[in-house]
C-alpha positions as a Markdown table, in Angstrom:
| # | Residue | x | y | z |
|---|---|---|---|---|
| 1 | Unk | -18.0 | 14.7 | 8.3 |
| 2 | Unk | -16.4 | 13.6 | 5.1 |
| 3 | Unk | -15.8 | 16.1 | 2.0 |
| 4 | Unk | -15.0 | 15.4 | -1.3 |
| 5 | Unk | -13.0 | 18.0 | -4.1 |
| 6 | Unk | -13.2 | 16.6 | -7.9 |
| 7 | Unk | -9.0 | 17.5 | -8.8 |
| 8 | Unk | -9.8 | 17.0 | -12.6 |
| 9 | Unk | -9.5 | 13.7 | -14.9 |
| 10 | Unk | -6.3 | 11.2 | -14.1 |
| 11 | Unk | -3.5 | 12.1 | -16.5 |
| 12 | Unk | -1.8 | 8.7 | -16.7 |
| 13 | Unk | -5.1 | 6.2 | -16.4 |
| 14 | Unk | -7.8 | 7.2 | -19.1 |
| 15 | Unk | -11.3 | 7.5 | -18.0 |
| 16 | Unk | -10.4 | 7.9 | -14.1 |
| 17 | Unk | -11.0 | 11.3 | -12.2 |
| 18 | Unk | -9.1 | 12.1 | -9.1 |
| 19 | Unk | -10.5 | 13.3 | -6.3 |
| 20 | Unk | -9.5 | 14.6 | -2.6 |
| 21 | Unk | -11.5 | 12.9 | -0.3 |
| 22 | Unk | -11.2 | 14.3 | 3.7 |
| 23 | Unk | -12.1 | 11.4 | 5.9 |
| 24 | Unk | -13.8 | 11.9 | 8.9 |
| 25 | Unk | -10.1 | 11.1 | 11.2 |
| 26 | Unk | -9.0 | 14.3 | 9.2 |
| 27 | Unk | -6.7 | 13.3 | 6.6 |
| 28 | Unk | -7.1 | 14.0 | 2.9 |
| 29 | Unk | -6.9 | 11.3 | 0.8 |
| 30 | Unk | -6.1 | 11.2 | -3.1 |
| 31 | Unk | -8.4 | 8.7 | -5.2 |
| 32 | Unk | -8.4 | 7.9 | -8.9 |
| 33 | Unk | -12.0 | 6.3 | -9.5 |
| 34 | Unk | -13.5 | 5.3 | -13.0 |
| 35 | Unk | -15.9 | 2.2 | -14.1 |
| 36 | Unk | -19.0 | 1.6 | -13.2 |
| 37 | Unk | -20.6 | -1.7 | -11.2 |
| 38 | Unk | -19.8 | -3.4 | -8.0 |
| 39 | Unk | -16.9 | -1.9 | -5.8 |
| 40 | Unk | -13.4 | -2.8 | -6.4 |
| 41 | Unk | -10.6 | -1.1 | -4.3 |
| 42 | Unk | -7.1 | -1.6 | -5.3 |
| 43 | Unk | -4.5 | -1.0 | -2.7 |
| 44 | Unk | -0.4 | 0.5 | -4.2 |
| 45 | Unk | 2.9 | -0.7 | -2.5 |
| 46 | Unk | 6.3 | 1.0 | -1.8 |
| 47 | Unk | 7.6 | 2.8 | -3.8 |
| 48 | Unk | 4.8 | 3.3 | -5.6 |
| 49 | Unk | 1.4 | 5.4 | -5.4 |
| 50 | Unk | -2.4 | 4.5 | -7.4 |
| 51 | Unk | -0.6 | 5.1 | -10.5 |
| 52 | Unk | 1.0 | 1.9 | -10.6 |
| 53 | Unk | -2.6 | 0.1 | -11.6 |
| 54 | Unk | -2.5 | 1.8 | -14.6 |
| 55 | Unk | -2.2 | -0.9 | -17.0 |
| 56 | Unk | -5.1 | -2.7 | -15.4 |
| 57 | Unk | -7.5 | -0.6 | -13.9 |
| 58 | Unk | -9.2 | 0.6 | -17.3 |
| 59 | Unk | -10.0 | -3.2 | -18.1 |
| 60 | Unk | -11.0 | -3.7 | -14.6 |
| 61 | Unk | -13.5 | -1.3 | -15.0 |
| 62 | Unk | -15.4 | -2.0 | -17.2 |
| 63 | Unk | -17.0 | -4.1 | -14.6 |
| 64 | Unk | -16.1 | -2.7 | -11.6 |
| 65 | Unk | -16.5 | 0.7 | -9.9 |
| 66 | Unk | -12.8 | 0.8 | -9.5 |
| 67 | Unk | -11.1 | 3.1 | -6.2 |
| 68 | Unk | -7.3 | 3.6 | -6.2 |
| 69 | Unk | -6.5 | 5.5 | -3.2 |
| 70 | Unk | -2.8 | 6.7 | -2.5 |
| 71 | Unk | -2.5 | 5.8 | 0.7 |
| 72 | Unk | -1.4 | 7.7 | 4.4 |
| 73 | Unk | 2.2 | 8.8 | 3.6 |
| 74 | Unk | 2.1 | 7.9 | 0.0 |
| 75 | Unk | 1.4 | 10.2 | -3.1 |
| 76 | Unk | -0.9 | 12.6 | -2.9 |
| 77 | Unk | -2.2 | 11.9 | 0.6 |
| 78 | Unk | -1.5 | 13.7 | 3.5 |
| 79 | Unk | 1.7 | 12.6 | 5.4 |
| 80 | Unk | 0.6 | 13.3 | 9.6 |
| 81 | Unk | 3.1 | 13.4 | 11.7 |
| 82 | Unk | 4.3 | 10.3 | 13.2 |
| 83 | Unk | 4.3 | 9.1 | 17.0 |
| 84 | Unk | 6.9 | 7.2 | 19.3 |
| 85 | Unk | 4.5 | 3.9 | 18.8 |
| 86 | Unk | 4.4 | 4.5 | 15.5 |
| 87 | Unk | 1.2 | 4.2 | 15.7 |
| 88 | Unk | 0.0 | 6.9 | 12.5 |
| 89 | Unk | 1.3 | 4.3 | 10.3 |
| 90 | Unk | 0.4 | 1.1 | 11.6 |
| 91 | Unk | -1.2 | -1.2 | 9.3 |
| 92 | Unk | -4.6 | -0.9 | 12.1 |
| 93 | Unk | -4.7 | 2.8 | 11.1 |
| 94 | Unk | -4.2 | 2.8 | 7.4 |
| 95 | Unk | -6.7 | 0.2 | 6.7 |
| 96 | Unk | -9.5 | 2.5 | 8.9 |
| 97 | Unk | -8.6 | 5.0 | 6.5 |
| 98 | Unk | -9.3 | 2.6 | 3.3 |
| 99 | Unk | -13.1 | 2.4 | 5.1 |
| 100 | Unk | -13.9 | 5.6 | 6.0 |
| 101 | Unk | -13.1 | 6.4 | 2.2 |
| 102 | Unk | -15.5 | 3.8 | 1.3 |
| 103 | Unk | -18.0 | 5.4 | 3.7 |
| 104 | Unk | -17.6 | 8.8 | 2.3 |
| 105 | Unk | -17.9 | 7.4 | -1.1 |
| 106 | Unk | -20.8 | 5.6 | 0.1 |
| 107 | Unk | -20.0 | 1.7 | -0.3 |
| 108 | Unk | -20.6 | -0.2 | 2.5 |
| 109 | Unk | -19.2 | -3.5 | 1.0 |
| 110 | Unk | -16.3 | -3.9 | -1.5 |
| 111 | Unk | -13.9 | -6.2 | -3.1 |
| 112 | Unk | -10.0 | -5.3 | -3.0 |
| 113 | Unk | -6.5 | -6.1 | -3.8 |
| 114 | Unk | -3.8 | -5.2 | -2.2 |
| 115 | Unk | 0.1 | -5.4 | -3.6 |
| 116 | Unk | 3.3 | -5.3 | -1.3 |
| 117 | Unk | 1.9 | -2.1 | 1.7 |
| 118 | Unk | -1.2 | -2.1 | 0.2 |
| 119 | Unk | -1.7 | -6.1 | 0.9 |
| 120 | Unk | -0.4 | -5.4 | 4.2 |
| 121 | Unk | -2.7 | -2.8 | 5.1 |
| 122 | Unk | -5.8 | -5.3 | 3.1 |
| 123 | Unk | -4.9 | -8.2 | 5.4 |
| 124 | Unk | -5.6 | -6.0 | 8.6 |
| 125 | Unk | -8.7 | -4.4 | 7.1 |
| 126 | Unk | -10.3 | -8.5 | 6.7 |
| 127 | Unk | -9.4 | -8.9 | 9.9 |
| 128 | Unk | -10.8 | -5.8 | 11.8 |
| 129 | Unk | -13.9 | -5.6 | 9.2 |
| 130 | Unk | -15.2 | -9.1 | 8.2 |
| 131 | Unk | -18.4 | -7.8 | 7.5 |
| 132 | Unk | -17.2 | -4.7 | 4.8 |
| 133 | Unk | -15.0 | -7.5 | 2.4 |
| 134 | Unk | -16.6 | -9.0 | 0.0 |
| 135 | Unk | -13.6 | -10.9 | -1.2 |
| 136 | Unk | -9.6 | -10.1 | -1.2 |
| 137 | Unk | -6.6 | -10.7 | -3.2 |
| 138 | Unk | -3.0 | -10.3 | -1.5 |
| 139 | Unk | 0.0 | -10.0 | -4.2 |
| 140 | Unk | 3.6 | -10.5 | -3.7 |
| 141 | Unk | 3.1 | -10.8 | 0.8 |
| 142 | Unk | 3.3 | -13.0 | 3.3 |
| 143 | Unk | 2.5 | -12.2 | 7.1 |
| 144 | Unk | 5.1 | -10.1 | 8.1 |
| 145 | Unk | 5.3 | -12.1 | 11.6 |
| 146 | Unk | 6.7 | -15.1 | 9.4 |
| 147 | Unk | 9.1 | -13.3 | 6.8 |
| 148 | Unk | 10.6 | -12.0 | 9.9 |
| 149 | Unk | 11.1 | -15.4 | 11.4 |
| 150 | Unk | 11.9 | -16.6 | 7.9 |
| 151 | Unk | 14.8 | -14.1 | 7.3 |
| 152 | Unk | 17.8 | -15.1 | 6.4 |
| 153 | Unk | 21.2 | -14.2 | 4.7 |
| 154 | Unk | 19.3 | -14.3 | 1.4 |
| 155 | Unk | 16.6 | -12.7 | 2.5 |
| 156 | Unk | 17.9 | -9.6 | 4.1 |
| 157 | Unk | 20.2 | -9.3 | 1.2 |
| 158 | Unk | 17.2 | -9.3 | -1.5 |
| 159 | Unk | 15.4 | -7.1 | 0.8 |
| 160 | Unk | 17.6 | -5.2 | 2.4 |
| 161 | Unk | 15.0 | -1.8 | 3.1 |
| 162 | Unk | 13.3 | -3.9 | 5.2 |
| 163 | Unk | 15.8 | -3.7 | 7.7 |
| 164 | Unk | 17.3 | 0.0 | 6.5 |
| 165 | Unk | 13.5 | 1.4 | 6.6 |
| 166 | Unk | 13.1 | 0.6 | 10.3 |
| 167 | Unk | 16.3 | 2.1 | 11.3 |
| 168 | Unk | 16.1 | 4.9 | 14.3 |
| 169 | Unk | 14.8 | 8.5 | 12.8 |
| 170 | Unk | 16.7 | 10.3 | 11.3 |
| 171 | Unk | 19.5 | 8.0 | 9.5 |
| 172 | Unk | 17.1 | 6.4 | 6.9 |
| 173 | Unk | 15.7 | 9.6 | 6.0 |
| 174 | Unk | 19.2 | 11.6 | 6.0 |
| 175 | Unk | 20.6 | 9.2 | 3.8 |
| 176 | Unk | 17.5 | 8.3 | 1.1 |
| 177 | Unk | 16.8 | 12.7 | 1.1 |
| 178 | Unk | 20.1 | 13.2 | -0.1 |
| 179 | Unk | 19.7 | 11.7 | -3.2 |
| 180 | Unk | 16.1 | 10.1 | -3.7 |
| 181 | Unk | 16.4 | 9.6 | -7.6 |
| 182 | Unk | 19.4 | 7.2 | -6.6 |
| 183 | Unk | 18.1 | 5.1 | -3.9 |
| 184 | Unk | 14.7 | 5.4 | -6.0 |
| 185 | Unk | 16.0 | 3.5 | -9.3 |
| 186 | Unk | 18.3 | 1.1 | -7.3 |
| 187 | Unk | 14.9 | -0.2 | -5.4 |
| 188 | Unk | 13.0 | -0.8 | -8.3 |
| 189 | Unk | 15.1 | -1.8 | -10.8 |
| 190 | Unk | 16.5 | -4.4 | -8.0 |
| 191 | Unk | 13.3 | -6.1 | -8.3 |
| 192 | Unk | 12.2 | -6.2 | -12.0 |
| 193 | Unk | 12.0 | -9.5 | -13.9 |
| 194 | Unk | 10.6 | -7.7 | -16.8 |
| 195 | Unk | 13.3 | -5.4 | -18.4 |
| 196 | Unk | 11.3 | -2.3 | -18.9 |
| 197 | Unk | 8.5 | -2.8 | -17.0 |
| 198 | Unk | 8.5 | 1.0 | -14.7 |
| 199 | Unk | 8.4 | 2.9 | -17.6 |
| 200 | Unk | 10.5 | 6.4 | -17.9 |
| 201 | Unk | 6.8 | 8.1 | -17.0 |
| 202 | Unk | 6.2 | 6.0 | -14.5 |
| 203 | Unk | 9.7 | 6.3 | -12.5 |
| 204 | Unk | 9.5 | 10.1 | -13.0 |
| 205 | Unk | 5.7 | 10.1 | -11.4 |
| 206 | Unk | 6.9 | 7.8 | -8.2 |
| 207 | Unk | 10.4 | 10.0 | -8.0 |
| 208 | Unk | 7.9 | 13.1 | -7.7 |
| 209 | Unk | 6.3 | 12.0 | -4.5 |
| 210 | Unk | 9.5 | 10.8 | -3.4 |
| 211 | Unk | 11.8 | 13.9 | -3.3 |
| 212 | Unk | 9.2 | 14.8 | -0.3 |
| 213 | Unk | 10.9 | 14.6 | 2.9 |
| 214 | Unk | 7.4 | 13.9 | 4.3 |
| 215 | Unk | 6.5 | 10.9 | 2.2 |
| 216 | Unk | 10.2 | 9.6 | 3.0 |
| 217 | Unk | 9.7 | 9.8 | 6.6 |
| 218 | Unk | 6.0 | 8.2 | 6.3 |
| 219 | Unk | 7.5 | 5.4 | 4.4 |
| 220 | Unk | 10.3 | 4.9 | 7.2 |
| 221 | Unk | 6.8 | 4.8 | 9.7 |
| 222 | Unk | 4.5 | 2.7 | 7.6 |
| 223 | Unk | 8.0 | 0.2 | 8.1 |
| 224 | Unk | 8.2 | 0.8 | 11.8 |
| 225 | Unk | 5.0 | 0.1 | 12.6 |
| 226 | Unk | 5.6 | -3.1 | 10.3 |
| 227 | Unk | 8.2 | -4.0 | 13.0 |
| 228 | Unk | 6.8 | -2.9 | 16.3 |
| 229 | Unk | 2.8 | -2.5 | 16.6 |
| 230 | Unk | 1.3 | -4.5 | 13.5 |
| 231 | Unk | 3.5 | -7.4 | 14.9 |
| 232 | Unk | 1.7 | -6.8 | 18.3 |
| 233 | Unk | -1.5 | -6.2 | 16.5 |
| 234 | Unk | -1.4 | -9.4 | 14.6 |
| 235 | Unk | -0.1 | -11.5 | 17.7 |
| 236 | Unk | -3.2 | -10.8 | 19.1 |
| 237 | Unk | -5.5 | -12.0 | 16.6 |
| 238 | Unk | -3.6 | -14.9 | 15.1 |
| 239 | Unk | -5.7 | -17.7 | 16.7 |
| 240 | Unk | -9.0 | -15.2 | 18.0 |
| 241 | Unk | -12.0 | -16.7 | 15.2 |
| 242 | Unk | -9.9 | -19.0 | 13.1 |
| 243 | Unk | -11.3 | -21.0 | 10.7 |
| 244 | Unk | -10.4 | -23.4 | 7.9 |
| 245 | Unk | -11.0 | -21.6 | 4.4 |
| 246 | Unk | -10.4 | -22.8 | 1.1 |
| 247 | Unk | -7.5 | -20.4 | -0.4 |
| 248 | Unk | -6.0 | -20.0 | -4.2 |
| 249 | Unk | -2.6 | -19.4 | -4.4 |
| 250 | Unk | -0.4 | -18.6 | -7.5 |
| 251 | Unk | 3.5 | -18.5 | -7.2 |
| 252 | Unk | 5.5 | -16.4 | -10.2 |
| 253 | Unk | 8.3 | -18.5 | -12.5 |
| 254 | Unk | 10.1 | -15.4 | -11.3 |
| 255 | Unk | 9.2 | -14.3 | -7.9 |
| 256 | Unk | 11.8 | -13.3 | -5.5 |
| 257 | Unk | 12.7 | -15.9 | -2.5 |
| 258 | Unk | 11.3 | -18.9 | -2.1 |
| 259 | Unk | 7.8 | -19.4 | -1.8 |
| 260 | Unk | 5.9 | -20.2 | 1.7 |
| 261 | Unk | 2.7 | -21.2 | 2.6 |
């Protein structure tokens, strides 16, 4: 059985009220909600946590009964304990997570968008529950099975935690622990277009959750499993109930890479 604890009003997004939400599996999850109307679930990525819709979700909701969870590992959530598999952390697991929150907050269909992890996590959730989605909107991804393949000298170079994340326990977690703020900054400034774009109070919320050891460690799992089981996952359901759909894609004037469809 789920339970639900109101933790006051959101101090970076006005009109949002967080809440810890224990699922069902046993893990707590913090939610920012706010708006009113049909369902809309928007879904962080690394290094980030829900606060990084906070220039859109107030104008979202104004239509939309917008969610913003932190997800397993991130923010505010609980950070379990990993397992050899890596298992805890594989995308499978994470996007159970995103519907047992919608169960417990009583929506049994909903609309999301998931950025970086969070599309990740959104792409396994349409696969495994067709009938929950409504309609979904993946930013900055591609399958991880073909950016793998893909990889290249540019590529490993632009994204080089990829390949530091996944690294045996406990070297990435030594080396990001000992100075979080560092690694932190170099990250995200590494991929901004827009000079100024993670504010001061925005770097200083996402640095907060990261001086955990736990989140660092779940992040080095959700990466892991990225590796390991969600390629195994994916592999066996990339050609189980295909079918030709019309898709829209938009590519950014300043996106990193090269784009692939």
């Amino acid at each position: 059985m789920s339970t639900l604890i109101e933790c006051g009003a959101s101090p970076f997004i006005p009109g949002f009220a967080l809440k810890d939400v224990r699922l069902e599996n046993g893990l707590t999850v913090r939610v920012a909600i706010g708006g009113s109307g049909s369902p809309l679930v928007l879904l962080h990525g690394h290094p980030q946590n829900h606060t990084t819709w906070r220039k859109v979700a107030p104008t979202l909701a104004q239509n939309h009964t917008v969610i913003l969870p932190d997800l397993r590992g991130y923010g505010d959530s609980d950070k379990p304990t990993s397992d050899p598999a890596h298992r805890t952390y594989s995308k499978r697991t994470m996007a159970q997570d995103i519907v047992m929150l919608m169960d417990a907050l009583g929506f049994s269909r909903f609309a999301f968008v998931g950025h970086d992890r969070g599309g990740r996590v959104g792409h396994r959730l349409a696969l495994d529950y067709p009938d929950r989605v409504t309609c979904c909107t993946f930013i900055d991804i591609a399958p991880t099975a073909t950016m793998y393949a893909l990889t290249d000298k540019s590529f490993a170079t632009r994204y080089f935690w990829w390949f530091f994340l996944i690294q045996p326990f406990p070297l990435p977690e030594t080396m990001i622990a000992h100075d979080p703020a560092f690694f932190l900054r170099k990250h995200i400034s590494g991929q901004l277009k827009i000079e100024g774009a993670t504010s001061q109070e925005a770097f200083n919320e996402y640095l907060r959750c990261y001086q955990n050891p736990e989140m660092i460690h779940a992040i080095c799992e959700d990466y892991r499993a990225a590796a390991t089981i969600d390629l195994d996952d994916d592999a066996a359901r990339r050609y189980v109930g295909a079918y030709p759909v019309s898709v829209t894609v938009a590519v950014g004037r300043a996106g990193n890479g090269r784009a692939t469809i």
